[in-house]
N, C-alpha and C positions, 0 to 999 in steps of 0.2 A: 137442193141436193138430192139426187133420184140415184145416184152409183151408191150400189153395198159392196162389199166384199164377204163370199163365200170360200171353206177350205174343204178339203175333203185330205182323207189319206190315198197314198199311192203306192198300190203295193205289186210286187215282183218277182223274178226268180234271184237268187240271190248274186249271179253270175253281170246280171243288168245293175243293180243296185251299186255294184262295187264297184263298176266302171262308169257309172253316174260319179258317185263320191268323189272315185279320182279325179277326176275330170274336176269337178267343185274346187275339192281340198287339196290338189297338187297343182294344179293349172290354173284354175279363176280367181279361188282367194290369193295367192300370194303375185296375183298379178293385181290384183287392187289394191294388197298394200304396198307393193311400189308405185304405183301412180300417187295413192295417197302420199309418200315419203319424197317423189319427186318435185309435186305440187308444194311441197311446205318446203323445198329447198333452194326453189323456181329465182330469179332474181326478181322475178315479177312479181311475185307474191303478195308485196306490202301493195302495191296497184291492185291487182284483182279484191284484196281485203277492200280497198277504196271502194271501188264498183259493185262490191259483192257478188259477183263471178268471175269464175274459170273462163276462159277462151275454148271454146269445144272444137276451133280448126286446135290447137295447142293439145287436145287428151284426143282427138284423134289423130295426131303425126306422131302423137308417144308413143301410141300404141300401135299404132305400123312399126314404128322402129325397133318393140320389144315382143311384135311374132317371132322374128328373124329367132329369138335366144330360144334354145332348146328346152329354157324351162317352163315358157310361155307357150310353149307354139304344137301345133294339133287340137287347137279348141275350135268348138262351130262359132260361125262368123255371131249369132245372134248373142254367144258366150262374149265376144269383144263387146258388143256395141253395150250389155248390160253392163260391162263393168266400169264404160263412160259414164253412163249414165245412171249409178249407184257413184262413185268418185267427186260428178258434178252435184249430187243431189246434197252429199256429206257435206262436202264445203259450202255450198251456198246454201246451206243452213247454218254452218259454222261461222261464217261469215255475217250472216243476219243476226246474229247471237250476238257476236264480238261488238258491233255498231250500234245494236239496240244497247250492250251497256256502257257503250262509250258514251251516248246519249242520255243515259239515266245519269250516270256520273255527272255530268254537266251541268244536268237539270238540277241537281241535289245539291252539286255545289253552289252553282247559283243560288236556290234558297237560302243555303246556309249564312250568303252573304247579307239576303235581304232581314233574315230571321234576328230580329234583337229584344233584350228583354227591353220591360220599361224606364226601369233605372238606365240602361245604354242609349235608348232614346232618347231621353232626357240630356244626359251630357253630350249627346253628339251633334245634338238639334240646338244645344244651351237654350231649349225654352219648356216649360212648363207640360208639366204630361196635361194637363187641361188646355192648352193650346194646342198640345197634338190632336186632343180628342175634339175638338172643337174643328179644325181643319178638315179631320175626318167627317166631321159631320157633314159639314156643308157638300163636300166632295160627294157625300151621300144620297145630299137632297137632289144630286143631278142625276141621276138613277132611281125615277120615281115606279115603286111598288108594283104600280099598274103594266108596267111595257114586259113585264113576262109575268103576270100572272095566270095567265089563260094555259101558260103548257105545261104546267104541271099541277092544277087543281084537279085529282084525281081523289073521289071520297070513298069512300072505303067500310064498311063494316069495322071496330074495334080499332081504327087507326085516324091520326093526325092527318091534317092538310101538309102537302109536305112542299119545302124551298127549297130545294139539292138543286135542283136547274137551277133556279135564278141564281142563287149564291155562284154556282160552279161558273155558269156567266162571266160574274159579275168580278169572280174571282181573276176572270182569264185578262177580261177590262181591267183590273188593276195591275197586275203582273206588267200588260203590255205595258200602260201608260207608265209607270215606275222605272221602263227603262229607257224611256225616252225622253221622259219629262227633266228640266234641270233645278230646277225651281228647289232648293233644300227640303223647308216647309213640307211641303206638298208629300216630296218623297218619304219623310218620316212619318207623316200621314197614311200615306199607304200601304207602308211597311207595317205602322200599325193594324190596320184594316185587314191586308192580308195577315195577319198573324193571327188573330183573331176570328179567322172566316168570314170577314167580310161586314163585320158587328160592330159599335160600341161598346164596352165592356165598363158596366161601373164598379165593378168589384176590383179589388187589389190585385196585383198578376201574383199568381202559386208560382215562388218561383222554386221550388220542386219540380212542379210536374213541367215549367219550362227548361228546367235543364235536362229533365228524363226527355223531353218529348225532342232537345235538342242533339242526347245523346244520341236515341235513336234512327237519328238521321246520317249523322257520325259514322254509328255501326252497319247502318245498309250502303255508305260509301266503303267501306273498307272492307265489305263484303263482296262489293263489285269490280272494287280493284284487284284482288283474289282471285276472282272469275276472270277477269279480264286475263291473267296471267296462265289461264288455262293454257294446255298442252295442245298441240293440233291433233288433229285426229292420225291415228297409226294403225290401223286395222287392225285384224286376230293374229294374235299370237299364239299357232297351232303346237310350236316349235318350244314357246316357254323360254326362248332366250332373253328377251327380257327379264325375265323374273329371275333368272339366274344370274344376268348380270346385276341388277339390283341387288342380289346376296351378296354376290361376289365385295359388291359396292360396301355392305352393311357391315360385311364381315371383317375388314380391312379398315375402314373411315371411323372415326369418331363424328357423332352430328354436333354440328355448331350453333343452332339454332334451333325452336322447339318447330318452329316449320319446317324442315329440313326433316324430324323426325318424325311428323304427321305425313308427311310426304313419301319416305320411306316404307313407313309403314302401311298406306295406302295401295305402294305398288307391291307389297307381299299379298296383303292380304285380298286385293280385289279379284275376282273370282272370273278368268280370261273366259271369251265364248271356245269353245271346245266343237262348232258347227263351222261348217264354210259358208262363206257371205250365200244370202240368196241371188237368186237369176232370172232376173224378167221379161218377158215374152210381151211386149207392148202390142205386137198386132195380131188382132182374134185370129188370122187367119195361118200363125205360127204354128197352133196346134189342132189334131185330126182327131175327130172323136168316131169311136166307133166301137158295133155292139156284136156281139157273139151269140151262138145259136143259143143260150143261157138267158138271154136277155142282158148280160153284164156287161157294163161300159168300162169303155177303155181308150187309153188318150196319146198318141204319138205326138213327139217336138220335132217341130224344124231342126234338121244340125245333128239327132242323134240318132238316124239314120231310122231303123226298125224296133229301136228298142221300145216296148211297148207298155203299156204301165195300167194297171186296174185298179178304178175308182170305191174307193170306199168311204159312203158320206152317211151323215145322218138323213134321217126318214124324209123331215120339213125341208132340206136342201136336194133332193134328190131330183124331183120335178125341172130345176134351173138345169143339173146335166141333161138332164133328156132334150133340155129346150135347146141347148150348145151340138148338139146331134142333129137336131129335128131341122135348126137354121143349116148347118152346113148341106144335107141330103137335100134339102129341096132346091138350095142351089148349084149343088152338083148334077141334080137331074133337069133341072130347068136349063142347063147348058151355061151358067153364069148369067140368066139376066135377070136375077137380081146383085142386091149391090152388098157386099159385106159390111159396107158404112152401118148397113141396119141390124146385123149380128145383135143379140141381146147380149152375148159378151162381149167387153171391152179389150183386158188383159188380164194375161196370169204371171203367176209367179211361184218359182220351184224354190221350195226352202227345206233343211232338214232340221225337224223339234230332237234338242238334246235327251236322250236316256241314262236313266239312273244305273243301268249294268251295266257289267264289262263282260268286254269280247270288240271282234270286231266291229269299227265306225259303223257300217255300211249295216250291220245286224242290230245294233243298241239303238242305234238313233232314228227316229222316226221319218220320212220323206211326206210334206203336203204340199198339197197345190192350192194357192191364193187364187180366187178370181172376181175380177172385179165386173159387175154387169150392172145396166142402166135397167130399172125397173119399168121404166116407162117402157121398154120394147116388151112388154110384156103383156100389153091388152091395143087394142088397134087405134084405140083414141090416144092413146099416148105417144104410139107410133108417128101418127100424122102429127102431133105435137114436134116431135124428133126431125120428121122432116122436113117441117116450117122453118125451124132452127136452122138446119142442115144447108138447105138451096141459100139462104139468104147472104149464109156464110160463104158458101162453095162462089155465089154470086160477085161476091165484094171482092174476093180473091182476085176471079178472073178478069172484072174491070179491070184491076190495078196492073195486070199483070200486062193485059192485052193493050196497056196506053205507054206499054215500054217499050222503045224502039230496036234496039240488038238484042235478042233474048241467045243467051249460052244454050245448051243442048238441056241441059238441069231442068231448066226456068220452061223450055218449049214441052219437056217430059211432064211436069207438072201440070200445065194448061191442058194436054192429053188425059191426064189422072185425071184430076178433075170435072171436065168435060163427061168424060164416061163414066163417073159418079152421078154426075146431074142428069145423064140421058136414061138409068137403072134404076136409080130412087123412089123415082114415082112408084116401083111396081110394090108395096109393102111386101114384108112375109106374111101369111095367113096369121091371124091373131083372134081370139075371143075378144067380145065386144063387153068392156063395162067403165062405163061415167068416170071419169075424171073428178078426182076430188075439190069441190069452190067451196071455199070459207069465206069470209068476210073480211074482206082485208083490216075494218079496224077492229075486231076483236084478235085481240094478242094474248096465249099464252108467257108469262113471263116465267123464268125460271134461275132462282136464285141459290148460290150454294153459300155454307157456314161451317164453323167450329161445332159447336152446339147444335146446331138444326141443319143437317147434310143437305137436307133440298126442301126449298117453299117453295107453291106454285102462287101466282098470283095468275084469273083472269079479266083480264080488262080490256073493258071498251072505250077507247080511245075518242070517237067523237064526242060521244054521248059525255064525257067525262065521269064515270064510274067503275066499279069494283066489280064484276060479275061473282068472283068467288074467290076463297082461299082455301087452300090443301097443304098441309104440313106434313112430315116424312110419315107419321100416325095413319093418318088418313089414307095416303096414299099406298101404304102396305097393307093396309087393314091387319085382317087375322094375321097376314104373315110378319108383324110387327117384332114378334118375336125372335125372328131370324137376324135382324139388328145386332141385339142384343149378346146374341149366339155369333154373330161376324165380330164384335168388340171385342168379348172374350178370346177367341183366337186368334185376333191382332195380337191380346197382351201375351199370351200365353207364346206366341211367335220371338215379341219383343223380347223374353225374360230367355228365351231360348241362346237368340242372337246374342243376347248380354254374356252369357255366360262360355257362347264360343269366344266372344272380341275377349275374354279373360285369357283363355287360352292359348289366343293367338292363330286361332282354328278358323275355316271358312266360315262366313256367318250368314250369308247367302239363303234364308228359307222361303219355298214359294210357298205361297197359302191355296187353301184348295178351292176351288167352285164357287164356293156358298157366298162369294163379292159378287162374282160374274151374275149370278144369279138373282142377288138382291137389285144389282143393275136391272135387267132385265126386268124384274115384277116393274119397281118404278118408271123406266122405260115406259114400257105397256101403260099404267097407270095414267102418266101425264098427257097420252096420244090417245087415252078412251077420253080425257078431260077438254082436250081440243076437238075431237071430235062432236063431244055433247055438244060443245057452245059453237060450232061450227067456226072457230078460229082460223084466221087466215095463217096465221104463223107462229112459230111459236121460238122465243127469244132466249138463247143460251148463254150464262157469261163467260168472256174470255179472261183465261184464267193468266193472266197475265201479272208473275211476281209476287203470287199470293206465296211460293216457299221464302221467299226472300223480305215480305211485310210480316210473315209469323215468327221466321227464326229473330228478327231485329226487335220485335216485339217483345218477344218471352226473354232474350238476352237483355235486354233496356230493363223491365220488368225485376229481372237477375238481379242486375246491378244495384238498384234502387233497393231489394230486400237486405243485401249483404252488401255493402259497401265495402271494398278496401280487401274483402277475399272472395280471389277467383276462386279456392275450391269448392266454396260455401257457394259459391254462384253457379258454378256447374252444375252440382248437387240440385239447387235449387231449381235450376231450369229443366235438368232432367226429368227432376218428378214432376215439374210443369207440365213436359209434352206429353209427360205420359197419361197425363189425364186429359188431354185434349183429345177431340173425336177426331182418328185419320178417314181419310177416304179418297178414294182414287177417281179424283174428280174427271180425270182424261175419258176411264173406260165409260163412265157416265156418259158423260155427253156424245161418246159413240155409238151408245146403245142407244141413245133419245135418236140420234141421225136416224143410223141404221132406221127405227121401227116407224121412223116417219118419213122415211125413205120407199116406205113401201106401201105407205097408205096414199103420199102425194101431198103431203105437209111441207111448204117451204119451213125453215130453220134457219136462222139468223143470230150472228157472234155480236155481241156490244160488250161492253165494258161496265164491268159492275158498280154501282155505289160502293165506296166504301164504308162511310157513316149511314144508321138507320137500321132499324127493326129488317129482320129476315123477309115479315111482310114488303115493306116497305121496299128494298131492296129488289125485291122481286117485281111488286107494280112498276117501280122507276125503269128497271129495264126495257119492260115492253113500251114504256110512254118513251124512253129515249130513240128505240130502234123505230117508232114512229117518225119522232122529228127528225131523224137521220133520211130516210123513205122520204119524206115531204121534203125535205132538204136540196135532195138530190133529184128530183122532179122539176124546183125552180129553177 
């Protein structure tokens, strides 16, 4: 991944500002929440949820159809296409949501069916839990030790030889085979196995911790069917009619149901976005950068005629505008022959950050501009990198294209674009020359996140089968260890805040300041001097996939088992659970790991976390998994 995204502020006469805003917050947003509102009404709907997308000939004849209305219409043509394509991105992320937990349901269920204690085994099998375990065995000896032990003997400093592969294997072989297999025997056999992780167990079953560990499964189904019930998406409501018909609702209705009143109460109290949707500028060539007798930059859009906008960035980003200048003039003076393909920016994107005064939108609220740019155009070897990529791609195209025998006017324009891409390209922009960063492909940064321990590093050498080093959150902040400590305290101090609006029935909405962004950041830095030392080819991030939904099941299972029989005593309890558990904002993390190795030329790579195992451990296994996935996909 080599794209970051940079913002700056954009600042104006007030006269520009306010006809920006309208434009946004009386023309764009409330044109994307009718598309949104159309799309969930569509008859197609439940089909597109199948496919998980929208038809984009279907949101572009909508939106031809709804220039025509007066309350849409006078926006620049780049204001349509972004709000296609903000509409398509919503849903077909909403749609990915909705099917991944159709798919966990299923999965869950499933288990549920397979999961039996041992007394149920016993009566359902009518034979002897020593003849199940006996079945099991044998089933075992045909999975001998040896056939994966090689991919995960990884040794370690202060740590076990660890078996999560082969188990996780071994575990998928029994799953299949148990649903194919007919044979009784067998199947209670492997029901036991799986329930067990895959073990003999000569102890007694806890049947405690099998009904907790069953309820918990229970309650992440019943969490998912909740989500699943979710609402479609409805855009900003600038207007607040909803919320007033919700009153209207509250004030009139008696609730029937205590969901009905958590649901209620939800739509009072969530705190509506009060900005208009942002607007994106997909191609660098949308916007005009340019500098005053000052030296001060300044940035025009496609669409909005002359209105002109001045850059206000921090110091460390300042260099990338001059380079979004520096590419445009040389190709304006060069007469076009170079190719914009090579722009060091990508895209941007106009959003306004909500303010805490009042007065008018256009005054309180702040205007930035997102840009997103490929770091490789930034030195010449990365360039020619870019345009190895580039021909081979632009190449495959026009094969395909040019072995098509009627081509429409579209399909023959194309083959022109193109073409004239490939004949430009070669010429780079001028660039400073420096090396490309090579690591070692099998030394792997791993990178684990936790409750207790926010972030281990593990590094490991993969062939070699060892441990290079471990780095715990300690280490990695060093002296600034403290600031931790100082982020916890202002979580709770946030929490106790929030508690005491939801009494009140008040927003409870608090942002926290910097000092996360920040602790990001050091760590960040930290884990990319750690890859650097060891000259690590990559460094492996995990995908945080359902970690809110394995802790809330967790701590409510956990609930239940304290207090049996009362939910208030449960609630109570679970409360003061979370609150002593360590939060953290796992997303901005792993953005700032991108970002800063984004910029030194560090591939980064998503796998899937262990969930059993030491924090260490967890950490090594990542980088040894995102190995055999690499060699996986090689054979």
């Amino acid at each position: 991944m080599s794209v970051i995204t940079i913002q700056c502020r954009l600042v104006a006469e007030e006269d520009i500002l306010r006809q920006l805003w309208e434009l946004m917050a009386e023309k764009n947003t409330p044109l994307i929440n009718e598309l949104l509102a159309q799309v969930g009404k569509h008859p197609d709907f439940e089909t597109w949820l199948e496919k998980g997308k929208i038809s984009t000939k279907f949101l572009k004849t909508l939106v031809n159809s709804l220039k025509s209305q007066e309350r849409f219409a006078g926006q620049p043509g780049r204001f349509y296409t972004s709000a296609i394509a903000l509409v398509d991105y919503v849903y077909k992320s909403w749609f990915a949501l909705q099917k991944r937990r159709k798919r966990q349901i299923e999965g869950k269920e499933r288990w549920l069916t397979i999961l039996k204690s041992d007394l149920q085994l016993e009566q359902e099998s009518q034979c002897s839990l020593n003849a199940i375990r006996t079945k099991a065995t044998e089933i075992l000896t045909q999975f001998p030790p040896q056939s994966e032990q090689n991919n995960n003997q990884i040794k370690g400093k202060k740590t076990k030889k660890s078996t999560n592969s082969k188990k996780s294997s071994l575990f998928k072989i029994f799953l299949t085979t148990y649903e194919e297999i007919q044979d009784p025997l067998t199947r209670y056999a492997l029901a036991y196995l799986l329930k067990n992780n895959c073990k003999i167990s000569e102890l007694d079953e806890d049947t405690e911790e099998f009904t907790r560990n069953r309820r918990k499964k229970e309650i992440e189904i019943e969490r998912l069917k909740d989500q699943l019930q979710s609402r479609i998406p409805k855009g900003r409501d600038f207007t607040r009619e909803e919320w007033l018909e919700t009153l209207e609702i509250v004030t009139v209705n008696v609730p029937q149901t205590e969901k009905e009143v958590k649901a209620w109460q939800a739509a009072l109290l969530r705190r509506t976005a009060d900005v208009p949707f942002p607007v994106a500028y997909e191609s660098n060539e949308d916007m005009t950068w340019l500098k005053n007798e000052k030296n001060r930059l300044f940035v025009q859009f496609n669409g909005l005629g002359k209105l002109t906008f001045e850059i206000y960035c921090d110091k460390r980003h300042l260099h990338y505008f001059q380079r979004f200048l520096e590419d445009q003039e040389i190709k304006r003076n060069s007469k076009n022959q170079y190719s914009s393909s090579l722009f060091t920016l990508r895209s941007g994107r106009l959003a306004w950050l909500s303010g805490e005064q009042k007065g008018e939108p256009w005054k309180v609220n702040q205007l930035n501009l997102y840009c997103a740019l490929d770091t490789r155009m930034l030195t010449n070897e990365g360039t020619q990198q870019v345009i190895e990529e580039k021909v081979t791609k632009i190449n495959k195209i026009l094969v395909k294209q040019k072995q098509k025998d009627d081509l429409n006017p579209q399909q023959q324009a194309s083959i022109t674009r193109h073409q004239s891409t490939l004949d430009r390209i070669h010429n780079p922009f001028p660039r400073p020359s420096k090396p490309n960063y090579h690591g070692q492909p099998s030394i792997l940064v791993g990178v684990s996140f936790g409750l207790e321990k926010p972030v281990t590093v593990a590094v490991v050498d993969v062939v070699k089968g060892e441990v290079l080093a471990y780095r715990g959150v300690k280490q990695l902040l060093g002296k600034n260890y403290n600031l931790l400590n100082r982020q916890r305290q202002q979580q709770q101090r946030l929490s106790h805040k929030r508690h005491i609006a939801q009494k009140q029935n008040a927003p409870n909405s608090f942002g926290e300041s910097e000092l996360g962004q920040y602790v990001d950041r050091l760590l960040a830095d930290a884990i990319i001097a750690i890859a650097k030392n060891y000259q690590a080819g990559s460094i492996v991030l995990p995908k945080l996939r359902d970690i809110r939904e394995i802790i809330q099941s967790e701590i409510q299972a956990k609930a239940e088992k304290k207090c049996p029989g009362y939910k208030e005593a449960q609630q109570k309890y679970a409360k003061e659970y979370r609150m002593s558990v360590h939060r953290w904002s796992y997303g901005r993390l792993i953005e700032s790991i991108q970002s800063q190795a984004a910029k030194v030329g560090i591939y980064t790579e998503i796998v899937t976390q262990p969930i059993r195992g030491s924090p260490q451990e967890k950490a090594r296994d990542l980088a040894v998994f995102a190995y055999q996935e690499r060699q996986a996909v090689l054979i």
